[in-house]
C-alpha positions in Angstrom: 29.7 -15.6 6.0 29.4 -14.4 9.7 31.3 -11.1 10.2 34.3 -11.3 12.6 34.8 -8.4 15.1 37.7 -8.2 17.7 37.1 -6.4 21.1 40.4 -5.1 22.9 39.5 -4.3 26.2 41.6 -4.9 30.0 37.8 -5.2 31.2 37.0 -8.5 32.0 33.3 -8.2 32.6 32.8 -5.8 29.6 34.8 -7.8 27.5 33.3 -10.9 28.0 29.2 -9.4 28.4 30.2 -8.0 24.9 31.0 -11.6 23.1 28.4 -13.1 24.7 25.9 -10.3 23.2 27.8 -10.2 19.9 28.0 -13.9 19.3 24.0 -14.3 20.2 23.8 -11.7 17.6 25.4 -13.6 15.0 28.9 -12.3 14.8 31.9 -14.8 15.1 34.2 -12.4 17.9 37.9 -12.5 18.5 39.1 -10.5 22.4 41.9 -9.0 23.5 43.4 -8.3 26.9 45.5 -5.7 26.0 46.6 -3.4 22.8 49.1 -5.5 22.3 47.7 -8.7 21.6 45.3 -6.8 20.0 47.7 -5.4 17.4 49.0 -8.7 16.8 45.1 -10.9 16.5 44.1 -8.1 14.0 47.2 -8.6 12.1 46.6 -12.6 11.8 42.7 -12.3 11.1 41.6 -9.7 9.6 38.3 -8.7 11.3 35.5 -6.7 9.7 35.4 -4.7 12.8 37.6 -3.7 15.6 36.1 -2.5 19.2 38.7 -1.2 21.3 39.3 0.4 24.9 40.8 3.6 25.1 43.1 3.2 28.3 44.7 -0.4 28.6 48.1 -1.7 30.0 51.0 -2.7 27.5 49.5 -0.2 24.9 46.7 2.4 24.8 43.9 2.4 22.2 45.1 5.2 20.4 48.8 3.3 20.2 47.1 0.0 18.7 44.8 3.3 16.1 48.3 4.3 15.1 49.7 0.6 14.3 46.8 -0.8 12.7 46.3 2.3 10.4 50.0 1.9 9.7 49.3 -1.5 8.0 47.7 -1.7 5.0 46.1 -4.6 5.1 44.7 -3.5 8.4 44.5 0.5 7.7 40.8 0.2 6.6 39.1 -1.8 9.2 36.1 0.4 11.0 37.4 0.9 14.3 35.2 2.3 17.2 36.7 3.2 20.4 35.2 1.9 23.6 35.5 4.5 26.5 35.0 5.1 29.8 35.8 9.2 29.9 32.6 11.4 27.7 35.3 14.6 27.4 35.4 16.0 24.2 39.0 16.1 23.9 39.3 12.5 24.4 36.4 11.6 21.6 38.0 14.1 19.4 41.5 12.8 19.2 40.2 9.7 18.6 38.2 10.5 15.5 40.8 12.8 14.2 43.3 9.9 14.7 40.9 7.9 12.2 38.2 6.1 14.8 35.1 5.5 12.8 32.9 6.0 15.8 33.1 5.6 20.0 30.9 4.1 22.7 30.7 5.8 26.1 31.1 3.0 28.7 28.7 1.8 30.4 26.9 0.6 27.6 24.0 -1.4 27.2 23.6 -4.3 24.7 21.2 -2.3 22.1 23.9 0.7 22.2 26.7 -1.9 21.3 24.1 -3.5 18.6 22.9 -0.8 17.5 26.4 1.1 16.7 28.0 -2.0 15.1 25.2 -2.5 12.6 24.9 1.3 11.9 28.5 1.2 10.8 28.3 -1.7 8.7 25.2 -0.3 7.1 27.3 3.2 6.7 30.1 0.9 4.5 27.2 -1.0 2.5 26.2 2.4 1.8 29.5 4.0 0.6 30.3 0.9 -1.0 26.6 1.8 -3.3 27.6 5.6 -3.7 31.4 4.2 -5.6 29.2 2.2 -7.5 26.6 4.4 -8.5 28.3 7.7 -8.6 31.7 6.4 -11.1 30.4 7.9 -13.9 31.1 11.5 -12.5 34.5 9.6 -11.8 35.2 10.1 -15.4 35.4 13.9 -16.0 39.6 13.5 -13.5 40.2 11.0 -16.3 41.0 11.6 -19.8 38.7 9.8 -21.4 38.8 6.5 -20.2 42.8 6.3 -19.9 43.9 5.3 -16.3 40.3 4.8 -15.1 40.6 1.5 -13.6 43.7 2.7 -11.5 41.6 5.7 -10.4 38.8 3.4 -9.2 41.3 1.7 -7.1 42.4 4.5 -5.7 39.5 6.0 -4.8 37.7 2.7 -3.5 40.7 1.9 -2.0 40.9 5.0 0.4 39.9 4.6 3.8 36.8 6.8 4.2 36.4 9.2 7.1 33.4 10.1 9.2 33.0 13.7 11.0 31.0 14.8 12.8 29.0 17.9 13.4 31.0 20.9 14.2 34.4 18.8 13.7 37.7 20.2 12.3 38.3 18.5 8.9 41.7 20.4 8.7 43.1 24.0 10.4 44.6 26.7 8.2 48.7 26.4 8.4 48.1 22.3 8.8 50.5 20.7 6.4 48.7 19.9 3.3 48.2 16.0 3.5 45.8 15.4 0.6 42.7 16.7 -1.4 39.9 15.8 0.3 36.0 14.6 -1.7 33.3 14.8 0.4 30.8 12.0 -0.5 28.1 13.4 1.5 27.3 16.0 3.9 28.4 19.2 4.1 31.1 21.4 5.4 32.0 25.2 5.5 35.6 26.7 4.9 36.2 29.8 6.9 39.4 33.0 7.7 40.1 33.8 11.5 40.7 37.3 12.2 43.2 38.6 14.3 40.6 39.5 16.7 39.2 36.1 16.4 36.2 36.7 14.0 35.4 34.6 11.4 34.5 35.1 7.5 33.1 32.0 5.9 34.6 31.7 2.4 32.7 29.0 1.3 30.4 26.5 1.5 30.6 22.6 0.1 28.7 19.4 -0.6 28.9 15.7 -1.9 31.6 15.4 -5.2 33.1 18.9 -3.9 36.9 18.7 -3.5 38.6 20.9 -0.4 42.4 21.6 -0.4 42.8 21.9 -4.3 44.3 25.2 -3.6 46.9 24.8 -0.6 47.7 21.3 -2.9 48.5 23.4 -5.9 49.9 26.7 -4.3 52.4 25.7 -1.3 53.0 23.5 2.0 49.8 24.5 4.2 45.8 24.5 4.1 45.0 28.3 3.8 41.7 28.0 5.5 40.0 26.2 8.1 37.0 23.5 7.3 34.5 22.7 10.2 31.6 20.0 9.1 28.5 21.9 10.1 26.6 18.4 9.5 27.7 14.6 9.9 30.1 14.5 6.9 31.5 11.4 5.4 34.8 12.6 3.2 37.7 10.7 2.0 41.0 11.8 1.7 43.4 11.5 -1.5 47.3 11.2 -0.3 49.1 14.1 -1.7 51.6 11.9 -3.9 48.8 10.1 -5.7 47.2 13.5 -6.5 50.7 14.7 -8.0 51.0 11.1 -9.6 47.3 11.1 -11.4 48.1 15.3 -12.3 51.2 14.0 -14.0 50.0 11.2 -15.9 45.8 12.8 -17.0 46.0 16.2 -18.5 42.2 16.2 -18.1 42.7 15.9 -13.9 44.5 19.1 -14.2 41.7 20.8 -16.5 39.2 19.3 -14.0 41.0 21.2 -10.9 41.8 24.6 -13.0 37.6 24.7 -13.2 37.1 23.9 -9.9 39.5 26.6 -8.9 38.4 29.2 -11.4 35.1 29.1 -10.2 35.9 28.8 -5.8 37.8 32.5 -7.6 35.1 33.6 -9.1 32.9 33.4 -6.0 35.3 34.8 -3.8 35.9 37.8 -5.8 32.1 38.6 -6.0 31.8 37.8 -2.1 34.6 40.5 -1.8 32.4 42.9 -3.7 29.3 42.2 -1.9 31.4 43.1 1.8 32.5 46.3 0.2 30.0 48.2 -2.3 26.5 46.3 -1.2 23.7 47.2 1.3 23.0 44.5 4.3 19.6 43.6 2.2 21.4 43.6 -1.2 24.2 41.2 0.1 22.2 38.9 2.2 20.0 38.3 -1.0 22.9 37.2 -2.9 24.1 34.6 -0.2 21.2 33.4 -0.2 21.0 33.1 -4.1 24.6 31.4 -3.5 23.2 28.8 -0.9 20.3 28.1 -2.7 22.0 27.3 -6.1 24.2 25.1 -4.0 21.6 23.1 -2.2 20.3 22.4 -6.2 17.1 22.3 -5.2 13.8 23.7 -7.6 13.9 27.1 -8.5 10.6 28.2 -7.4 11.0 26.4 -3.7 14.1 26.3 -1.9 14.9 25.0 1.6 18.2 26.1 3.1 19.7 25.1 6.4 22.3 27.4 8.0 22.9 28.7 11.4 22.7 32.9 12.0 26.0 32.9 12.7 27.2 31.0 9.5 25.3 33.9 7.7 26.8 36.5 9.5 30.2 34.9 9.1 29.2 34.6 5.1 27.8 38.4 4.9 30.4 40.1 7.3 27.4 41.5 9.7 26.3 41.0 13.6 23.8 38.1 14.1 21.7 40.5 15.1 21.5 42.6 11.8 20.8 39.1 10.4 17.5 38.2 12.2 16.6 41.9 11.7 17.0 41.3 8.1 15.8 38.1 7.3 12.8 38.9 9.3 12.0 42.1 7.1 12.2 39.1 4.6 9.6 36.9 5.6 7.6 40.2 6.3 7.6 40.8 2.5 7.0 37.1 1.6 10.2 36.5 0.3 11.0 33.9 2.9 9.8 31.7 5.6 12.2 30.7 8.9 11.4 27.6 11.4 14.6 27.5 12.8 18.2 27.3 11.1 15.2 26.1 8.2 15.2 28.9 5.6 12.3 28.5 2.8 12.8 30.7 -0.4 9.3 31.3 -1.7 10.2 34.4 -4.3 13.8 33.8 -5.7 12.6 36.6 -8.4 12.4 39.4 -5.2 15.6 38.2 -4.0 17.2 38.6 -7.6 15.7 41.9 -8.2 16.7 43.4 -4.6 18.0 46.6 -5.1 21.2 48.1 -3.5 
């Protein structure tokens, strides 16, 4: 079956240049004047996709986000925002609102092509991981008690694209959900008063963030920035609080997961406080390289100086003057934010 998509855009000439493109291509395309009619054509139909301007009469693109994500039938439709203005506030309130992607107007016809099939490749993608990542599914149910309802839940969830350097959630945000990442990675950091930053951890794919703020009180207790493209998907905190009444084994699953972020933390805090700069940089680098789960004898980290520095509690400087005293003695190689373990053993050994 042809997919549908429905362009919303005031635009005549873009509106129309689009169909024609998209309709050459294959696609079977509904339009829109205006948010309004929008709201109400993606209501009756259903599209598989929904390309909408940002500023329109009757009601703006992020007014027609809102209603649409409101609706459940609609709430999961990939929706990429079509606009004329390239300032970052404008694409980020959009993706935090729940846009899947944007287009920065003018366009040309590969750009439009190119970033429709990229997103439905993205969802045939996702649609493979629920598939072929269910088993780990298993170890929030007990057993296999209530793990048909936890499928739908999951699968169910509308799943949420960020980008690079993008705010997952601020610390004191009102806690929302638990969020799995699926793939990517993100970093959870602690401001300062004096607006320095301490990175408390570091997460990848089947990681949960927020267990702790969920569990503890009203508000996240850190802020997590993606510091690569990151697709996570967030679970509501009622059905967390439903699924930790009903499956003792949820519970058991989250006491781990906390006992261990504990764990870390406490030896992170004894690192800042008793080690020397080499002793402690050795360790997060031990830290990240167990994380990445790569082989043991080569290891290939990526991290920016200034995540490091956040991690270790030192200047970036003391950080290129150490890890270069590391590559002197073979321990490492650097290309970039590329770190390359080559002697784990050294690194475990380094004295204090």
């Amino acid at each position: 079956m042809k997919k549908k998509i429905l362009i919303i855009e005031d635009n005549e000439d873009i509106r129309e240049s689009s169909m024609e493109i998209l309709e050459l291509a294959g696609y079977d395309v509904l339009q829109a004047e205006n948010g309004k009619i929008g709201v109400e054509l993606a209501q009756q139909n259903l599209p598989d996709m929904i390309l909408c301007d940002i500023m329109m009469p009757e009601l703006d693109g992020y007014g027609v986000l809102y209603l649409l994500s409101k609706n459940k039938n609609t709430e999961n439709i990939p929706f990429i925002f079509l606009t004329a203005k390239a300032e970052r506030s404008d694409m980020r309130k959009g993706m935090e609102m729940g846009a899947d992607d944007y287009l920065t107007k003018p366009f040309d016809d590969m750009e439009l092509l190119n970033t429709i099939e990229s997103r439905f490749h993205k969802k045939q993608k996702l649609e493979a991981f629920y598939s072929q990542s269910f088993e780990s599914l298993k170890l929030l149910a007990n057993q296999n008690q209530g793990l048909d309802e936890l499928k739908k839940i999951v699968s169910d969830r509308k799943v949420k694209q960020v980008r690079k350097k993008q705010i997952v959630y601020y610390e004191g945000d009102t806690i929302s959900g638990i969020y799995l990442i699926l793939s990517g990675r993100v970093k959870a950091i602690k401001l300062n008063e004096d607006g320095r930053e301490l990175v408390t951890g570091m997460y990848g794919p089947e990681e949960y963030l927020g267990i702790q703020a969920m569990l503890s009180g009203d508000h996240y207790n850190e802020t997590v920035e993606a510091i690569e493209d990151t697709t996570i998907c967030l679970l509501p905190r009622d059905i967390v609080n439903q699924l930790l009444d009903n499956y003792t084994d949820i519970g058991q699953k989250f006491i781990k997961v906390l006992s261990s972020n504990l764990i870390e933390k406490e030896e992170q805090l004894l690192q800042l406080a008793y080690h020397s700069v080499r002793k402690r940089m050795a360790e997060i680098l031990i830290r990240l390289a167990k994380n990445h789960n790569e082989s043991e004898q080569v290891t290939q980290i990526r991290i920016s100086r200034e995540d490091l520095a956040s991690m270790a509690g030192m200047a970036t400087e003391t950080v290129s003057r150490t890890l270069s005293d590391f590559k002197d003695e073979g321990i490492i190689e650097k290309k970039g934010s590329v770190i390359q373990i080559l002697d784990q053993s050294k690194l475990l050994k380094m004295k204090n």
